[in-house]
Each structure stands twice: as structure tokens, then as C-alpha cells.
N, C-alpha and C positions, 0 to 999 in steps of 0.2 A: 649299677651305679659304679663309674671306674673313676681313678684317680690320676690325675695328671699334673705332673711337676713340673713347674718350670724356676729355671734358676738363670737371671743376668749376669751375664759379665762383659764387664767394658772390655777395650781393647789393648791387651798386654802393654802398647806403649805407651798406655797414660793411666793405666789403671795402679792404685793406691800410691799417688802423687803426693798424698800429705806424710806418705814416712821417707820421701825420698831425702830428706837431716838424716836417717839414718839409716839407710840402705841406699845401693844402685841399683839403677833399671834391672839386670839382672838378676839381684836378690829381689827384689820387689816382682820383677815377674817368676822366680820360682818360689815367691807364698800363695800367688795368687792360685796358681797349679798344684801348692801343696794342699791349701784350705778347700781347693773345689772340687778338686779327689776327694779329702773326708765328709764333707756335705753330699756329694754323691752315694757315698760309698752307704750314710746313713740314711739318704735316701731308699736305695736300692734294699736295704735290710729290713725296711720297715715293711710290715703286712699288708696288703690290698693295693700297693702301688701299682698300675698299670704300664706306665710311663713317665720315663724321664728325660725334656728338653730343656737344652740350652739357650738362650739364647743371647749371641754374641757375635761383633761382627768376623770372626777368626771360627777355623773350624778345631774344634777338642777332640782329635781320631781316638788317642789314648784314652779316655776315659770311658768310648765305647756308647756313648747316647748322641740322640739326634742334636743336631742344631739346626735352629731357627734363623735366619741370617738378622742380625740386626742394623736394617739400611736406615732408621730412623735418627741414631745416634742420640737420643734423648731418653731416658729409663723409662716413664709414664709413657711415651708413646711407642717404643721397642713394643713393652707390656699389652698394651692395645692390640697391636699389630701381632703379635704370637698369638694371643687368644681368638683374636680374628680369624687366623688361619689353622683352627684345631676344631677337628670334625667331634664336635661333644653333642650329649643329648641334654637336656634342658636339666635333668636331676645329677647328672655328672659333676666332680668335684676338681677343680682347680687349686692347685697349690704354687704361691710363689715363694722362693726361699732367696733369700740374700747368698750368693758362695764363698763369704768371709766368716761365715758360723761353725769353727776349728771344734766347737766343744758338743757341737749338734748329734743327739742318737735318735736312734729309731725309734722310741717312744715320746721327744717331743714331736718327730713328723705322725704319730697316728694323733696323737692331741691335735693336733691341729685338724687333718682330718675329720674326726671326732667334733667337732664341734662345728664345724661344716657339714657334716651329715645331718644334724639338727635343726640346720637352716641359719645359723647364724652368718655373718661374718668372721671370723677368725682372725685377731691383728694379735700378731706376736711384738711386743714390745723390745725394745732396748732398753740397756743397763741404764742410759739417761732418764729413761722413759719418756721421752718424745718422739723418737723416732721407730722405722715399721722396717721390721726382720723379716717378715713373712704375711703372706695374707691368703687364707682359704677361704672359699665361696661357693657354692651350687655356681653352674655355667648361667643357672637364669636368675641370679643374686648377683651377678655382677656387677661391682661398685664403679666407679672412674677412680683412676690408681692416682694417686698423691703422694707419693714418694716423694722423700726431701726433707727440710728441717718440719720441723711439727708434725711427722705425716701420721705418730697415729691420732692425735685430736682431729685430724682431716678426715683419717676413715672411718672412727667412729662418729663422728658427723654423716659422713657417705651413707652407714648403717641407716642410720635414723632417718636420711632424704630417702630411702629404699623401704623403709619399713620395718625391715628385717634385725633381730637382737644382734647385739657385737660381744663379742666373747674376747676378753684382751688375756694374751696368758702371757705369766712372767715365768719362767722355765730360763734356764742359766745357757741351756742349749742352744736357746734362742735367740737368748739373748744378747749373750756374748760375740762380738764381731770386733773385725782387727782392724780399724781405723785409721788409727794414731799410736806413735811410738808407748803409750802407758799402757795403752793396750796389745802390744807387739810384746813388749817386756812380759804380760802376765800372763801371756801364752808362753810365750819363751819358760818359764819361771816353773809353770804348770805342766812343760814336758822334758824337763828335764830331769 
């Protein structure tokens, strides 16, 4: 059973437009390079990972994993479209991760795993708790992705039209993502 990561990211010139009140394009694109190096980095620490893809329509040489090209420009349909093109067997584990999770370690990526081993769904919530940080799944539990506002009531919905239990974990690692300037400041605040 191997595990495969995949992490989105938009494209540097429009990516995390809601803190552009307090940063410019420039700062704004080197968090987006700084956050997606630590979510890699904890990706790549974590035990049993096999693979780690990007996908993004820009290529990431420095960080050293593949990318997926993303010509869909839409998150839920980018995410279709990578899984689509990844040679998995039916019990293999799929991991999507958000790349704005600054506070992510290597033990909430085996939980999630972890709980996808089991057959469930895997929806990592947000600090809101509406929204969906990550989603693991077996390649033949795969839900339709609903990323966006409300997405994890969507996918545990998804679970339920699949059959399959939804495991939601609230984990700070997970949960935590850098949106909005309140949220820019409590990382800022937290590494300093």
C-alpha cells in the first residue's frame, strides 16, 4: 500500500490575494514558497510516504518534487485531473494537503494517513471548522473533491454518498493555514 501526496498551489501571481492590505506581490509570493517548503519538508519526514506531487500551474525545481501541471485552473478540477493521472492500485493512499499549513509535522501527515488506512475518509478541518485542509482516501474511496467554503460538511456528506466512515481530525497542524492577515500575524507572532 504506498502513499501519495499531493499538495495545490495556485499561481504565484494571484496566489494569497486576500493579504495583499498587507503585503506585495513579492512578499506574498515569498510565503507562499516559504509555507510550501515546510509542508513539504513535513511531508517528506513523515514515515511511509512514497511520493510527493505538486500540483501547480508553475514548475517548484527548488523543492525537488514532481509537478503535475495544473491546466484546469479550478482546485476541485486541478485535483480530479492529478489523481487521474497517478498510476495507483485500488488499496493505495492518496493525500491532499493544503501548502499554507506553516505549523504542519510529520505526525499529523501519518494521522491522516492512518485513518485512511482504515478505510475511512480522512477530512482535516480548519480552525473555522468549515473548511478542508487535507483529505486522505484508499484510490478506490475516492470522493468528488468540494473544496471551498463549507467543504468539510461536503465531504463528509461525500463519505456518507460513498458508504465509507469520515474520520475529521482537528490537529493545530492541520489546521492552521495562513489566509488572512489575523492569521499572517499569529504565525508571524509564533516565529518569532
Amino acid at each position: 500500500m504506498s502513499v501519495t501526496v499531493l499538495i495545490p498551489v495556485k499561481s504565484l501571481a494571484t496566489a494569497k490575494g486576500r493579504l495583499a492590505e498587507v503585503l506585495a506581490p513579492p512578499e506574498r509570493q515569498a510565503l507562499v514558497a516559504l509555507m510550501l517548503a515546510k509542508v513539504v519538508a513535513a511531508v517528506r519526514a513523515a514515515p511511509g510516504v512514497d511520493a510527493v506531487n505538486l500540483i501547480s500551474p508553475e514548475e517548484w525545481p527548488a523543492l525537488g518534487v514532481r509537478t503535475l501541471k495544473d491546466t484546469a485552473g479550478e482546485l476541485n478540477a486541478a485535483l480530479e485531473a492529478g489523481v487521474a493521472g497517478l498510476d495507483l492500485q485500488a488499496e493505495d493512499i492518496i493525500l491532499i494537503l493544503s501548502g499554507d499549513l506553516p505549523w504542519l509535522q510529520p505526525p499529523d501527515v501519518e494521522a491522516m494517513v492512518e485513518a485512511a488506512r482504515s478505510g475511512a475518509l480522512a477530512v482535516a478541518r480548519d480552525l473555522a471548522g468549515a473548511g478542508t485542509n487535507g483529505l486522505a482516501f484508499r484510490r478506490d474511496r475516492k470522493p468528488r473533491f468540494a473544496f471551498g467554503l463549507e467543504s468539510c460538511a461536503r465531504h463528509r456528506d461525500e463519505a456518507a454518498a460513498l458508504g465509507v466512515p469520515c474520520t475529521v481530525l482537528d490537529r493545530p497542524g492541520l489546521a492552521f493555514d495562513v489566509d488572512d492577515a489575523k492569521a499572517l500575524a499569529r504565525m508571524t507572532a509564533r516565529s518569532d
